[in-house]
N, C-alpha and C positions, 0 to 999 in steps of 0.2 A: 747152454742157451739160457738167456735170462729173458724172460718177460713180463713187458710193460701192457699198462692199459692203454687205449687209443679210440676214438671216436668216427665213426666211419657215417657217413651222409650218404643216401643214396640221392644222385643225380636228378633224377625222374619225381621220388615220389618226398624226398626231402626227410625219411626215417632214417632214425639213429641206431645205428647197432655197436654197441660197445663189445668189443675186441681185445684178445690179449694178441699179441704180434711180438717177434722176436727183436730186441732191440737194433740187433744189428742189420737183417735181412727185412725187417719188415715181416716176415712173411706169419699170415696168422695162423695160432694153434688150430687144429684142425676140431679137436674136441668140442673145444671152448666155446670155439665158432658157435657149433653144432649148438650145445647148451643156449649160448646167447639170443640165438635167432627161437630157440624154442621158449625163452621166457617170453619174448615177446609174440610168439604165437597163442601161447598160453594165456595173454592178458595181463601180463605184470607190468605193474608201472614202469615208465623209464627209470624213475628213480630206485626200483628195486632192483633191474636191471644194472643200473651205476653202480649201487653197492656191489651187486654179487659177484660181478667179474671181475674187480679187486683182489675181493676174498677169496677167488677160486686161483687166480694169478698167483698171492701171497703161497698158499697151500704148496702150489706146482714147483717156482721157487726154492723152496724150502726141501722138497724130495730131489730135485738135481743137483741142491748144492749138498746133501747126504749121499748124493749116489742112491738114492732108493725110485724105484720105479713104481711111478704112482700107480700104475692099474693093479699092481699087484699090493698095497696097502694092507697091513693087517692091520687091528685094533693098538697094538703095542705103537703104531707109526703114527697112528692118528691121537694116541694120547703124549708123545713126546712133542707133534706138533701143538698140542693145548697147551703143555707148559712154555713151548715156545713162544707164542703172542703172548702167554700170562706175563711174562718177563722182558718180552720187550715193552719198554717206554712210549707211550704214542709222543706224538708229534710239542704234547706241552708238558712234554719230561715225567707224564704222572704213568704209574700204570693202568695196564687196557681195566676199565670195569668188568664184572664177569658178566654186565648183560652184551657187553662187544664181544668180549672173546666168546660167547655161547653164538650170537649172530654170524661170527667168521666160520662157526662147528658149523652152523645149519647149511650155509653156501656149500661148504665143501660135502657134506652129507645130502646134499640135495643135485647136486651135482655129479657125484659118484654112482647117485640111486638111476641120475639119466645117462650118464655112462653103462650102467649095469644093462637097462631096458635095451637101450640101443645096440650091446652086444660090444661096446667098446672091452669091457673087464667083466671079469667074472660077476657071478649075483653074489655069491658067497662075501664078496670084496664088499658089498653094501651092505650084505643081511649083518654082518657084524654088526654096524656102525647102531645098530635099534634094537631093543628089543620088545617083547608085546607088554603092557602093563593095561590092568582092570583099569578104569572108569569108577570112583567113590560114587557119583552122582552123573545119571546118564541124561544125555541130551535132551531137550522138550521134544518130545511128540516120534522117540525111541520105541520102537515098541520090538523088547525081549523074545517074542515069539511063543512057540507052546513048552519049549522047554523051559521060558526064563532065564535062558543065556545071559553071562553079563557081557557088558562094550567091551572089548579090548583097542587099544591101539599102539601106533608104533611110535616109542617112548627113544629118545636118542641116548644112547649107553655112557656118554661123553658131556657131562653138562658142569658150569661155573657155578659158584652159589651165587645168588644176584641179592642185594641190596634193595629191596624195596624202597623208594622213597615217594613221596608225594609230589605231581607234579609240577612244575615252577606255573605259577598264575600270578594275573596282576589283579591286585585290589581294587574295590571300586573307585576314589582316589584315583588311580593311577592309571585307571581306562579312561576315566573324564579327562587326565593328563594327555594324554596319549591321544584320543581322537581333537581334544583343541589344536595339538601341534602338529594335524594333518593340514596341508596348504592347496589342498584341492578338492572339490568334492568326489573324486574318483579315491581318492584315499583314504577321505572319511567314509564313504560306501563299503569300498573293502574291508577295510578294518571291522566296521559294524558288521557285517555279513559274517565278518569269522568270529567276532567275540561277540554278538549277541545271537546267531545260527548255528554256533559251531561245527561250521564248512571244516573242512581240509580245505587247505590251500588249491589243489589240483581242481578240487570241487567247485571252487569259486574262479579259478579263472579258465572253466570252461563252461560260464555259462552263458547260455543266449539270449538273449530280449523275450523271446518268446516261450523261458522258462519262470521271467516272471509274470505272477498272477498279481496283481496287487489291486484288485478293485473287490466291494465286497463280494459282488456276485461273477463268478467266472464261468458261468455255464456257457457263454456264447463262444469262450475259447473251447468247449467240447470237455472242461473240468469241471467237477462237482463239489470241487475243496469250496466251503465257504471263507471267507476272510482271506487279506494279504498273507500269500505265502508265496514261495518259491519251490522248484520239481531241480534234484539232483538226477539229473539224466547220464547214467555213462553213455561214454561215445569213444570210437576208437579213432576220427581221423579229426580231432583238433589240431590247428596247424601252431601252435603254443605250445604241443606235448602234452598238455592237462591230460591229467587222467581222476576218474571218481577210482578212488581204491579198492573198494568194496564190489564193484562191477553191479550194482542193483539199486535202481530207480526207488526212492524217497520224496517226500513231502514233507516243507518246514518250513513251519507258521512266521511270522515276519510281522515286528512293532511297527508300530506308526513314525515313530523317529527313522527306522529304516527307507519307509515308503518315500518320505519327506527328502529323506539324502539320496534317493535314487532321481528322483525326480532335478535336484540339482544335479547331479550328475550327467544326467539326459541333458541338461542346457547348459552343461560346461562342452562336450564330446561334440553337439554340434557347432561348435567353433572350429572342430580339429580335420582337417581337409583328409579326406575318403573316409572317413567315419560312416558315412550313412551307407558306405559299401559293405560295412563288417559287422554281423549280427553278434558279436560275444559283446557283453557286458563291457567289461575291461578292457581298456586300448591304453597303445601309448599314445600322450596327448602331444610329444614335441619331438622334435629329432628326425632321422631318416625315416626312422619306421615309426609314426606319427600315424594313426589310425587302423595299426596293425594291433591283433591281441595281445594283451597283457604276457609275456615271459614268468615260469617260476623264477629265473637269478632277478628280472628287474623286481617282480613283486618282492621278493624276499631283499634286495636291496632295501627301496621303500621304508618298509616295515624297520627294519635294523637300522634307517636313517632318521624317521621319527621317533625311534626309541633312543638315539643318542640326544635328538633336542631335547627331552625329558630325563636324562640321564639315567636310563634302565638300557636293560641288553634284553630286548626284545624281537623274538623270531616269531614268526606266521602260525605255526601248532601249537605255541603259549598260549595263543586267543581261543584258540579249540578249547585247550584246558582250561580257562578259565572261565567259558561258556559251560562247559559240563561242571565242573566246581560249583559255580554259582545255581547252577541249578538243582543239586544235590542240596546245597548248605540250606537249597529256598525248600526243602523238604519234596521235591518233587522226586517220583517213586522212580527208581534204578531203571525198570523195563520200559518208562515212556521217554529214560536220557537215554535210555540203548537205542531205543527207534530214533530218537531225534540225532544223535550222532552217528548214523547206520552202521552200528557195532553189530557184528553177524554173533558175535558170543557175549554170553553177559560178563564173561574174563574180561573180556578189553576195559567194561563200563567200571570193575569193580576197585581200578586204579583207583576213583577216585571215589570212593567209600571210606577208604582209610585216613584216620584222625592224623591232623596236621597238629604243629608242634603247640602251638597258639588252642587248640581244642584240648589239649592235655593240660597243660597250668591251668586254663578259664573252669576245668570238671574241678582238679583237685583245691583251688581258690574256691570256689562255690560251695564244696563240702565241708570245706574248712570257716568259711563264715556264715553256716548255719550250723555246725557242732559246738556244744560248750565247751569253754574252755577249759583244758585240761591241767591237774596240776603238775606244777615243775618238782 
């Protein structure tokens, strides 16, 4: 039996539940099921939901076409499967990176651990797959107890070495490019919201009118934030699928140029017939679904269609990155870009702490034209 992924709509309430189903019969894994519906009770985004049911498909796959019986997986099975994605080619002939192939470990390790809970497979079948490892630096506001225990946790036994790099950001140059060559004020909005707020995408197109603040004083809307800003509210029934990732309510401050582009925005949208029936932000402005919310494939369209008027290859979480980038480079301290980019660990913010290639020649140029010169 081989299994594909498959997109399932429920009728009624218009939720996506992605499925692996037998190619031939249709008919779906029964597991996987289980798994899938449990990410989304759990609060994971659709989009982490897409990925993982690939990855857990790919895994299952790969044990029928060895004759090995996935619930009974030992460590040996799950380290032949890593060298198996190491060496298959993705799809533009290069091989997997090791932060994919460790992403495919995690699905399937995550997976197995809800297989284990549920009494699908042994525990023993997941206790492998982790083991306990200290904590060097424990979490803020950890507190050891009377013995002074150290943190342990569960560390995955199976990991890629991953390639740290820096992440791809556009210069200033190239943002001033980039929002001239939006043709709507709904795209100039956008774009500004992700590359001067550094939203997530999901974040910005689930917001509502009445998450923005933008007057100095907001206390009448029952807010105490002074100045223009905006409130990342999660919510779980956006009919656009947005999801905030993070699942926890934030505050981020918002320039005068944003104010300025929302407010053209607001007199482009009512031009657009049942707009004034849909409280998100983001609509589409033409077409069938003209007044309905913003889509991630259209916004992420968008974005990748004014980044070819400029000729860059520009996606939606570049803007994130070069909103935390720039914020970083402007000296502003790590734990006020963790709050503004509602990073739950200072790991996620410390991406982008690390010296880009341009900060290594400009240190070693700099020392070298204030040292004497040396003789040859």
């Amino acid at each position: 039996m081989t299994l594909r992924t498959e997109k399932a709509v429920s009728p009624t309430t218009g939720e996506i539940t992605w499925l692996l189903v037998d190619e031939e019969t249709y008919t779906p894994h029964p597991e996987a099921r289980e798994f899938s519906l449990y990410l989304r009770g759990a609060g994971r985004s659709p989009q982490t939901q897409r990925a993982y049911v690939p990855r857990v498909g790919r895994f299952l796959n790969w044990c029928a076409g060895r004759g090995t019986d996935w619930k009974t997986v030992r460590l040996k099975d799950v380290s032949l499967f890593k060298f198996h994605v190491e060496r298959a080619p993705t799809r533009y002939g290069r091989p997997p990176s090791g932060r994919t192939v460790n992403a495919t470990l995690t699905a399937v390790s995550e997976f197995l651990r809800f297989c284990a809970v549920q009494g699908h497979v042994e525990h023993e079948v997941a206790a492998r797959l982790s083991e306990p490892r200290f904590l060097t630096h424990s979490p803020a506001g950890f507190d050891p107890g009377e013995g002074g225990r150290h943190l342990t946790v569960k560390a995955r036994v199976l990991k890629a070495p991953e390639i740290e790099r820096a992440p791809q950001t556009l210069t200033g140059a190239q943002t001033a490019q980039v929002l001239d060559a939006a043709r709507t004020a709904r795209d100039r909005l956008l774009l500004s919201i992700l590359v001067e707020a550094g939203l997530r995408i999901g974040e910005a197109l689930g917001l509502r009118r009445e998450d923005m603040h933008l007057l100095p004083d907001s206390t009448h809307l029952g807010c105490r934030t002074g100045g223009a800003h905006l409130h990342v509210r999660p919510r779980q029934d956006n009919i656009n699928g947005a999801r905030a990732k993070a699942g926890r309510p934030r505050m981020v401050p918002l320039t005068p140029e944003v104010v300025h582009r929302y407010r053209d925005h607001l007199a482009e949208r009512e031009q657009v017939a049942g707009s004034a029936d849909c409280d998100y932000v983001f609509i589409n402005l033409v077409g069938v679904h003209a007044g309905r919310p913003l889509s991630y494939s259209n916004a992420k369209q968008v974005i990748e269609r004014i980044g070819r008027r400029c000729g860059l290859a520009t996606r939606p979480h570049m803007m994130r990155h070069t909103a935390a980038t720039r914020w970083i480079r402007n000296g502003v301290a790590p734990d006020v870009v963790q709050t503004l980019l509602g990073h739950a660990s200072s790991a996620s913010t410390a991406v982008y702490l690390h010296a880009q290639d341009e900060d290594l020649r400009a240190a070693v140029e700099a020392v070298e034209s204030l040292a004497p010169e040396l003789p040859r």
